[in-house]
C-alpha atoms as a printed R data frame, in Angstrom:
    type eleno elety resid chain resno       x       y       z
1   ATOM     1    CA   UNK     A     1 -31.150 -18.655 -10.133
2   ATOM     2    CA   UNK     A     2 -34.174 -17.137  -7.904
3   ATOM     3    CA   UNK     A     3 -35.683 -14.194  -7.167
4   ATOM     4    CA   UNK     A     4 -35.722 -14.270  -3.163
5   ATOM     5    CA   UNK     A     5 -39.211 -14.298  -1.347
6   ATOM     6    CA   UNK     A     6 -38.596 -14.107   2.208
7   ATOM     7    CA   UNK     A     7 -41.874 -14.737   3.290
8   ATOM     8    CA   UNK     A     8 -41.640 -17.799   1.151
9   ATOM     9    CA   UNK     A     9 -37.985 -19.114   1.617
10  ATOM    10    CA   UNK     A    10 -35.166 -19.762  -0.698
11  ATOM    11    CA   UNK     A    11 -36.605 -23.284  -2.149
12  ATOM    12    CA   UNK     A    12 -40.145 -22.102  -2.861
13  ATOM    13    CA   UNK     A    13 -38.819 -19.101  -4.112
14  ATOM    14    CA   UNK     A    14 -40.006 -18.260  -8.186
15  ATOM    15    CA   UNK     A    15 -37.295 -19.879 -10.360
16  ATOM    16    CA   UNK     A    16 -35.824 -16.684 -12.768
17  ATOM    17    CA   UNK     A    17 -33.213 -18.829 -14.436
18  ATOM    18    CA   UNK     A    18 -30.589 -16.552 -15.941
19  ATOM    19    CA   UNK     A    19 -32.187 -13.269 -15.327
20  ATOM    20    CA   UNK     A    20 -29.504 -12.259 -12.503
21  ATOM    21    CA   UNK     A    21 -26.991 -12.836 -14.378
22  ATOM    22    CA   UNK     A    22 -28.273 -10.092 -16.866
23  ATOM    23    CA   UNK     A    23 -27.736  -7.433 -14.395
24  ATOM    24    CA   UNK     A    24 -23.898  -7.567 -14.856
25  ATOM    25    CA   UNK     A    25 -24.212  -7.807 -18.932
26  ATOM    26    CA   UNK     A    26 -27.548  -5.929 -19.726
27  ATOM    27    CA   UNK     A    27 -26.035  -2.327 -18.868
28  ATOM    28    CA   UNK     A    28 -23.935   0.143 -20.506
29  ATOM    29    CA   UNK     A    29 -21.614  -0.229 -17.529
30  ATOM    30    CA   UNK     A    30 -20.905  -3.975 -18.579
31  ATOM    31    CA   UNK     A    31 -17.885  -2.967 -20.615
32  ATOM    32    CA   UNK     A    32 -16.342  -0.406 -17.876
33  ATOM    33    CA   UNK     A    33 -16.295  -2.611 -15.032
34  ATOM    34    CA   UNK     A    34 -15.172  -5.862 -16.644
35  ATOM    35    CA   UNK     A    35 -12.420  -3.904 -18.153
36  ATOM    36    CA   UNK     A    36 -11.348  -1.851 -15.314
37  ATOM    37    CA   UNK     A    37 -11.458  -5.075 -13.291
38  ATOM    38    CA   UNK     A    38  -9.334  -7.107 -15.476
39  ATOM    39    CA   UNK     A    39  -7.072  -4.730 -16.777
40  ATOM    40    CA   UNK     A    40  -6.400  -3.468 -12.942
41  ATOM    41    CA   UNK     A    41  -5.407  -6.563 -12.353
42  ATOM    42    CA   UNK     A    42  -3.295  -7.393 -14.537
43  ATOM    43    CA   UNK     A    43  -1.087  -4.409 -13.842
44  ATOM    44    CA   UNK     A    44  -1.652  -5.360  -9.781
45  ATOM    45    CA   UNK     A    45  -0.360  -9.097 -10.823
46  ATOM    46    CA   UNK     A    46   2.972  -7.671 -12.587
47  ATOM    47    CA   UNK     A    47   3.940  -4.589 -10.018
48  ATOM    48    CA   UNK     A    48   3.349  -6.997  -7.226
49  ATOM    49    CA   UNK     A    49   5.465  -9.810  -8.980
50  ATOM    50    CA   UNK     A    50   8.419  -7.679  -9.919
51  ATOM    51    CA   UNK     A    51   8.678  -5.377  -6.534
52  ATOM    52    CA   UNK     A    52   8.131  -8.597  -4.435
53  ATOM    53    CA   UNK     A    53  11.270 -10.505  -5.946
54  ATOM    54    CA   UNK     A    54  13.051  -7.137  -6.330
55  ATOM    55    CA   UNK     A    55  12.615  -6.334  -2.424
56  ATOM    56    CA   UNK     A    56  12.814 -10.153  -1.555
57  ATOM    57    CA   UNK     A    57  16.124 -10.160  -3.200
58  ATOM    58    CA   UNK     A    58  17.447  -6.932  -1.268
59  ATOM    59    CA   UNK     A    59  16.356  -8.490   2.079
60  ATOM    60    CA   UNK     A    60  17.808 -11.350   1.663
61  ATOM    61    CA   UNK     A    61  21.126  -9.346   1.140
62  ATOM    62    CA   UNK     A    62  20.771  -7.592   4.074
63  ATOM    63    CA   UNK     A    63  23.361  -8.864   6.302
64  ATOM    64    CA   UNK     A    64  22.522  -7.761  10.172
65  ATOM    65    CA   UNK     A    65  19.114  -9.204  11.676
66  ATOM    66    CA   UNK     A    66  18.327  -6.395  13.544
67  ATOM    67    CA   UNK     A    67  18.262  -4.552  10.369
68  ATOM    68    CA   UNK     A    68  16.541  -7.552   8.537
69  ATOM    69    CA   UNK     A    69  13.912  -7.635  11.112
70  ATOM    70    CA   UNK     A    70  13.168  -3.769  11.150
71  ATOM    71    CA   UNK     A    71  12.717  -4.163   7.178
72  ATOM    72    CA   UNK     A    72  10.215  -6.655   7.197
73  ATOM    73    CA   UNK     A    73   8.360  -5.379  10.048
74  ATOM    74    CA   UNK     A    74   8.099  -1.508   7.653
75  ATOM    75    CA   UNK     A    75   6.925  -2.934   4.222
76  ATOM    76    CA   UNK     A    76   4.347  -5.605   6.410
77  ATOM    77    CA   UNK     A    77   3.233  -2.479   7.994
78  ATOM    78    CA   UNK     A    78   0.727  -1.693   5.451
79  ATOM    79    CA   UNK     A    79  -0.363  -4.308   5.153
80  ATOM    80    CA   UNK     A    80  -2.510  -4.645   8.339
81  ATOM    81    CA   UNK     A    81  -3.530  -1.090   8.111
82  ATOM    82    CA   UNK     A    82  -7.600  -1.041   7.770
83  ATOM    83    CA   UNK     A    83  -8.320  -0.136   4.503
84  ATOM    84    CA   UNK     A    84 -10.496   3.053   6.031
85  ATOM    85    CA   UNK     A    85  -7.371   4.396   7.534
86  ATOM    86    CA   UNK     A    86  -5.545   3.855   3.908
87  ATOM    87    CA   UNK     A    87  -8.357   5.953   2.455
88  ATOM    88    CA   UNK     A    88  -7.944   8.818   5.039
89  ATOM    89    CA   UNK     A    89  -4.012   8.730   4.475
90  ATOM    90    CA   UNK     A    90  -4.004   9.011   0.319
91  ATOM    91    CA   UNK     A    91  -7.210  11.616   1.318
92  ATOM    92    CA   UNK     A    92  -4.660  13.907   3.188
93  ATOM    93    CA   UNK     A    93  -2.477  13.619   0.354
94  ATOM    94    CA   UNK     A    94  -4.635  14.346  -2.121
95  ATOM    95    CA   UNK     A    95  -7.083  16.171  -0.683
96  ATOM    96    CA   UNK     A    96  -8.226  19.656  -2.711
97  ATOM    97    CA   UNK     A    97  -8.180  21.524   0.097
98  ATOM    98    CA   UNK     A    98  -5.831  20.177   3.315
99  ATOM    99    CA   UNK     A    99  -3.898  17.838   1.031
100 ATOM   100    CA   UNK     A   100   0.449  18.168   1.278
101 ATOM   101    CA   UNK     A   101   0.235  17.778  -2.355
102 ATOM   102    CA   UNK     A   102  -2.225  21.036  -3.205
103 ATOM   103    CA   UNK     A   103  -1.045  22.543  -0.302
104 ATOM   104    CA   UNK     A   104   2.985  22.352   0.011
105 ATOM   105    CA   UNK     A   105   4.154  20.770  -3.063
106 ATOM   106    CA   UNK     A   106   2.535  21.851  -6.119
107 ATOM   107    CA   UNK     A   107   2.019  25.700  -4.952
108 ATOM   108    CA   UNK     A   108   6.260  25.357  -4.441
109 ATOM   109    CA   UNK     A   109   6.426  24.102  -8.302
110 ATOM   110    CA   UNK     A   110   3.976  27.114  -9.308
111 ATOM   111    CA   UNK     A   111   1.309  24.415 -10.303
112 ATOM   112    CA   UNK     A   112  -2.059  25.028  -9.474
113 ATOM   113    CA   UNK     A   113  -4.363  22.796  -6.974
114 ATOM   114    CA   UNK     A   114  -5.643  19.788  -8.515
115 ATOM   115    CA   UNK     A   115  -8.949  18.649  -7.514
116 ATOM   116    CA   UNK     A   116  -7.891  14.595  -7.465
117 ATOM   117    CA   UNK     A   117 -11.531  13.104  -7.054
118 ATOM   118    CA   UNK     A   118 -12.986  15.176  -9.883
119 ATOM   119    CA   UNK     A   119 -10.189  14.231 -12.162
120 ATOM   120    CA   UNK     A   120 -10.519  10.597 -13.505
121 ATOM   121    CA   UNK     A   121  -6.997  10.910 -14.984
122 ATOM   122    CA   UNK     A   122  -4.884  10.646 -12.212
123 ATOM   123    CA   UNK     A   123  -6.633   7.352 -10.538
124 ATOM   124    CA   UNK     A   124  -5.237   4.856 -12.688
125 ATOM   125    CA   UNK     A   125  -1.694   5.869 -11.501
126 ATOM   126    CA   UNK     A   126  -2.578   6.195  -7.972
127 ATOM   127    CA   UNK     A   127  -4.898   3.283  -7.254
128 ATOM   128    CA   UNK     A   128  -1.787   0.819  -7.954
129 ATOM   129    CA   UNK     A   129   0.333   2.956  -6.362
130 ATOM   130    CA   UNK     A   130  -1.621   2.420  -3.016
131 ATOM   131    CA   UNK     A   131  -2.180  -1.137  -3.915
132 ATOM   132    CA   UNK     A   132   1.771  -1.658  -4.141
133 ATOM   133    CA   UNK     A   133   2.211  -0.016  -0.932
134 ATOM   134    CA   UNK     A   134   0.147  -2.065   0.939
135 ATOM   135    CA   UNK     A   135   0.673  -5.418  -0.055
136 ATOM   136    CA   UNK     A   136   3.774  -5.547  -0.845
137 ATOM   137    CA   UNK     A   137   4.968  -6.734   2.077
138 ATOM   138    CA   UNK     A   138   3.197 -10.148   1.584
139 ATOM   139    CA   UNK     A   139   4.646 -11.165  -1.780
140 ATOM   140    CA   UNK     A   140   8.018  -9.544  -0.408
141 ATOM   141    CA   UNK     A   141   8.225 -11.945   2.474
142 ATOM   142    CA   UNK     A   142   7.832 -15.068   0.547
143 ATOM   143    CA   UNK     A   143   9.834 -14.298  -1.824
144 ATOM   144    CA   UNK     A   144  12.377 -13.799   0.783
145 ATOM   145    CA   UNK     A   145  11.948 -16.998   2.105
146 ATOM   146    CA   UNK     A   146  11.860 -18.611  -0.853
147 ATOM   147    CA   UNK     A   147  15.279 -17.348  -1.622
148 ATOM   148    CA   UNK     A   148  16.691 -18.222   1.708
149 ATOM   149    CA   UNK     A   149  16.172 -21.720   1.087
150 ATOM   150    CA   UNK     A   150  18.448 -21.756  -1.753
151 ATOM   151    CA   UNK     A   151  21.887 -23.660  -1.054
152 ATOM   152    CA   UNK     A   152  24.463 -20.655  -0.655
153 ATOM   153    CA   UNK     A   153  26.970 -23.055  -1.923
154 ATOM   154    CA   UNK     A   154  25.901 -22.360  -5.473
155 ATOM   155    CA   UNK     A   155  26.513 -18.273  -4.933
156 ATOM   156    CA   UNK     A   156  29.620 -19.345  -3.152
157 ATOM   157    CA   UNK     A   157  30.410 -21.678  -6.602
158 ATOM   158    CA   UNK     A   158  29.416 -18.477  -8.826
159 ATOM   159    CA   UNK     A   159  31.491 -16.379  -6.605
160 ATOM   160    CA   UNK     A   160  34.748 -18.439  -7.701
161 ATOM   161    CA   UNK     A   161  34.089 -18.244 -10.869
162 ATOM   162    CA   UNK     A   162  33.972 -14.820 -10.752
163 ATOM   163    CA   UNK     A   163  30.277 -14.483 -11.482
164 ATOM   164    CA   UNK     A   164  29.043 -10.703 -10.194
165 ATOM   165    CA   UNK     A   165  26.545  -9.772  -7.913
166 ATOM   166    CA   UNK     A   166  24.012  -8.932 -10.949
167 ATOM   167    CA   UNK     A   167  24.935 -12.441 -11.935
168 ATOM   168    CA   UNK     A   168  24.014 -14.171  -9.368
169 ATOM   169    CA   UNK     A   169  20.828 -13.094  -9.514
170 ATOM   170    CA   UNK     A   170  19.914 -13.523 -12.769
171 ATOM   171    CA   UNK     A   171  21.369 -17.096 -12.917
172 ATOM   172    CA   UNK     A   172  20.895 -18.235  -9.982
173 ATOM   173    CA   UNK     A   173  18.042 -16.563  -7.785
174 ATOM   174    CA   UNK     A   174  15.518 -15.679 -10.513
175 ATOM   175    CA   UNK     A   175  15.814 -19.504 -11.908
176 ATOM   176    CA   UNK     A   176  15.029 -21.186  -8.481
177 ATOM   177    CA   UNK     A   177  12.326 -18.443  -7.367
178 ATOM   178    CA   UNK     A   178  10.806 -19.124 -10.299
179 ATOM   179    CA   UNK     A   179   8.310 -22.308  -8.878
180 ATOM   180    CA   UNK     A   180   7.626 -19.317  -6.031
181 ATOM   181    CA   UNK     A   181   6.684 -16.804  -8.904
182 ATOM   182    CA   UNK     A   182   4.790 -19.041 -11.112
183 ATOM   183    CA   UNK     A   183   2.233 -20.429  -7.993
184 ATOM   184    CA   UNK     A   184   1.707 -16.832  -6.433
185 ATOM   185    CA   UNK     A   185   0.913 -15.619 -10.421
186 ATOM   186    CA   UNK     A   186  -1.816 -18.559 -10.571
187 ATOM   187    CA   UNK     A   187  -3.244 -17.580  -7.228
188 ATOM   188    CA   UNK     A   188  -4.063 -14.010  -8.589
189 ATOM   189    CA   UNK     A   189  -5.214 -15.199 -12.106
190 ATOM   190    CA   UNK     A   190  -7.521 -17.047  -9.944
191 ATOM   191    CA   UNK     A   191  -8.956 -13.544  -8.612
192 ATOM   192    CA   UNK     A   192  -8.700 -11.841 -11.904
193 ATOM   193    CA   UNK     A   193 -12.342 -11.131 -11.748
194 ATOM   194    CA   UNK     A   194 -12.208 -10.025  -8.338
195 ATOM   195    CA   UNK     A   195 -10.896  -6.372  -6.553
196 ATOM   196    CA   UNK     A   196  -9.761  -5.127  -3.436
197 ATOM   197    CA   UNK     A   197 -13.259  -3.594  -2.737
198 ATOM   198    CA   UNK     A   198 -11.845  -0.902  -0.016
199 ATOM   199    CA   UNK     A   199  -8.731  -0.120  -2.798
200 ATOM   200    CA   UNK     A   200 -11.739   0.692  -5.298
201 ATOM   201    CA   UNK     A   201 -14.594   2.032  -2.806
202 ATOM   202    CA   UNK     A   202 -12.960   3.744  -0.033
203 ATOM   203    CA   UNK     A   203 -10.210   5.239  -1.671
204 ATOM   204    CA   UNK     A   204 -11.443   7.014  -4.084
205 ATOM   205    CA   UNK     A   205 -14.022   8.268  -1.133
206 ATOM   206    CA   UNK     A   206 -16.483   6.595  -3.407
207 ATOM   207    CA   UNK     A   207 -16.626   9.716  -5.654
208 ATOM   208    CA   UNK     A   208 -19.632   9.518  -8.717
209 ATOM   209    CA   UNK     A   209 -16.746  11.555 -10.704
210 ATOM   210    CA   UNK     A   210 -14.265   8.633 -10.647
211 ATOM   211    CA   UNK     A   211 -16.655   5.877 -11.716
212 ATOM   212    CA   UNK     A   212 -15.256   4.933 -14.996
213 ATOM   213    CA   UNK     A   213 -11.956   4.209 -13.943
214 ATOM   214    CA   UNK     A   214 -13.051   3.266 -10.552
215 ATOM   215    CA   UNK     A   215 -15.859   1.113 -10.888
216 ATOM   216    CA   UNK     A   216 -15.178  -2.348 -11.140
217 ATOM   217    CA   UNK     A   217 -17.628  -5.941 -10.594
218 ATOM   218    CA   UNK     A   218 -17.428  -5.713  -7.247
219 ATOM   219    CA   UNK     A   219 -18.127  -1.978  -6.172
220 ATOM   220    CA   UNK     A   220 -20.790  -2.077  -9.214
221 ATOM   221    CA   UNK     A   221 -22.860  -5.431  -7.285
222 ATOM   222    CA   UNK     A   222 -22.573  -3.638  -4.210
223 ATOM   223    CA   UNK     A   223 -23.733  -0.417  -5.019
224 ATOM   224    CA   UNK     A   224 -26.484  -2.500  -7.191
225 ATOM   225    CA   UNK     A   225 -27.262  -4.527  -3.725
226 ATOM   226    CA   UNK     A   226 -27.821  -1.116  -1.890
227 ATOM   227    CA   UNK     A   227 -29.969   0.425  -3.878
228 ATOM   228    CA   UNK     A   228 -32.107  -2.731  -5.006
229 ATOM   229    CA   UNK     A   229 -31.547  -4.943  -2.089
230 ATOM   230    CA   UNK     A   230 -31.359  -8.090  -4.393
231 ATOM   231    CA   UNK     A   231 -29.393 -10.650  -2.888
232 ATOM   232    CA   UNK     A   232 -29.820 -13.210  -5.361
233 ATOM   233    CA   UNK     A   233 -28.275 -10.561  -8.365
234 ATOM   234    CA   UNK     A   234 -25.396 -10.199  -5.769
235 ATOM   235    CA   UNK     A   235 -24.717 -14.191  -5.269
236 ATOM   236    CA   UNK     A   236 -25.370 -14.978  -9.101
237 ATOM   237    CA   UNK     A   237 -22.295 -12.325  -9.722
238 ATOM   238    CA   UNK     A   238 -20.303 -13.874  -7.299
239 ATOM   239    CA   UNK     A   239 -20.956 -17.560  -8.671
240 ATOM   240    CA   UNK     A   240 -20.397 -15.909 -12.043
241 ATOM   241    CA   UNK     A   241 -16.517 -14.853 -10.769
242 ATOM   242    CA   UNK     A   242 -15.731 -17.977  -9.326
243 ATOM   243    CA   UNK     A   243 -17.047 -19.847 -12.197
244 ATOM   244    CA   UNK     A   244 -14.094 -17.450 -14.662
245 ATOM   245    CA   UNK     A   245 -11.914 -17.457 -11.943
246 ATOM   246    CA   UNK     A   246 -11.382 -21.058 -12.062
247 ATOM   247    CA   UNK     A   247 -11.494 -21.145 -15.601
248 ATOM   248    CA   UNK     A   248  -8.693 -19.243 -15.575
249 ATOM   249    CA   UNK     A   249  -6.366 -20.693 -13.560
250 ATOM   250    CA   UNK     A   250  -7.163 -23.833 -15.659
251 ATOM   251    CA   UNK     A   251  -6.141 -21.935 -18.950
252 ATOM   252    CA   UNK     A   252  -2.847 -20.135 -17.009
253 ATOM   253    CA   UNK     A   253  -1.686 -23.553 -15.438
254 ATOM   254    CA   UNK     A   254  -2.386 -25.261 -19.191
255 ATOM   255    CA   UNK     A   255  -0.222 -22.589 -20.344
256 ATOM   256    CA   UNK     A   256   2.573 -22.776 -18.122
257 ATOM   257    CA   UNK     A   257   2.676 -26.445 -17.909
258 ATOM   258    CA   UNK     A   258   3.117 -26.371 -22.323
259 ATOM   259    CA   UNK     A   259   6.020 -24.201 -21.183
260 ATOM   260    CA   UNK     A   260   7.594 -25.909 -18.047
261 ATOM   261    CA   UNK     A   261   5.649 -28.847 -16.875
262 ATOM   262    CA   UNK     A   262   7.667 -28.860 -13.543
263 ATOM   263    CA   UNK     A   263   6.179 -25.590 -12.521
264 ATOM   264    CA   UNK     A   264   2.800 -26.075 -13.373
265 ATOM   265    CA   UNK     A   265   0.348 -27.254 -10.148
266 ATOM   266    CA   UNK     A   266  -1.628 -29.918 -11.605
């Protein structure tokens, strides 16, 4: 709520009120980066929900440990790859003029060379594409675990009574993952109005073409910080997300409590 004086300090700094909050409402940009942030989300928060407990489930029927092991260790992989060697990896991929795609695929389908970071198109596709691949691992392992501490004498019970594989799943596994589900769901509701800043900076090799589908609150502050220096715009946006992220995990754990009060946290 101050413009920052150093020479002054942080307390006898001029009082500004509300005027750094402005910065994230008063532009034409407003409306691109609070919808690319939430919307992003969103679609983060379901592919990461349904390809967790989809690979969670398939590692869990994975019968030798060696084999167990060596699965876990792959999809966890990507996970603790920097996010500037991530950005060099989907860059040889993609890039116009080195990249396997322009280079060995497309020119075998007689397609011509696409120039990825000029094309704003493409980006929604491949950002959660990336973003899958690198954390899954993380919602896959819990998952996992969560399933493992199900009593196998109720698969053993369904397997009696003839229940299939398919089943078993669906009546049994989904149903007591569900508490799992529900709390990992509320975490990232909780972050709605934040981003991966690498996914969304690095990437996309912070390209001015890709902006309005790349450009979210937290790339937008940052870039806003480096050119203006203004530390107290930067810390009012942050207060600002915390302030709607905890709004709404308040609203998502109402919700889920009016439809299963034993899964909701408080």
């Amino acid at each position: 709520f101050k413009r920052i004086d150093y020479s002054v300090g942080i307390f006898r700094s001029p009082w500004v009120g509300f005027r750094n909050f402005r910065f994230l409402f008063a532009t034409r940009d407003a409306y691109i980066i609070t919808r690319n942030t939430i919307l992003y989300n969103l679609v983060f928060i379901l592919l990461s929900t349904l390809f967790g407990v989809a690979v969670g489930i398939m590692l869990s029927e994975v019968k030798k440990q060696s084999m167990t092991k060596f699965y876990q260790t792959s999809i966890l992989l990507p996970q603790l790859i920097s996010i500037i060697i991530v950005a060099n990896i989907v860059f040889a991929y993609l890039s116009n003029a080195t990249g396997l795609i322009n280079k060995s695929i497309l020119p075998r389908l007689g397609q011509k060379p696409i120039n990825f970071y000029a094309e704003p198109k493409y980006w929604p596709f491949i950002l959660p594409a990336v973003y899958v691949w690198k954390n899954l691992g993380y919602a896959a392992v819990i998952y996992y675990a969560s399933i493992l501490g199900i009593d196998r004498e109720l698969y053993e019970a369904a397997l009696v009574d003839g229940a299939s594989k398919f089943n078993q799943i669906v009546h049994i596994t989904i149903p007591l993952v569900t508490p799992t589900i529900i709390t990992l769901v509320l975490i990232h509701v909780g972050r709605i109005f934040y981003s991966d800043f690498g996914l969304f900076y690095q990437v996309p090799m912070n390209s001015g073409a890709l902006f309005e589908v790349t450009n979210v609150i937290d790339t937008y502050v940052y870039r806003g910080l480096m050119q203006f220096n203004n530390i107290a715009m930067a810390s009012a946006a942050g207060a600002y997300q915390s302030i709607v992220g905890f709004i709404t995990v308040l609203l998502a754990n109402w919700a889920v409590r009016r439809i299963n009060p034993e899964s909701a946290l408080f």
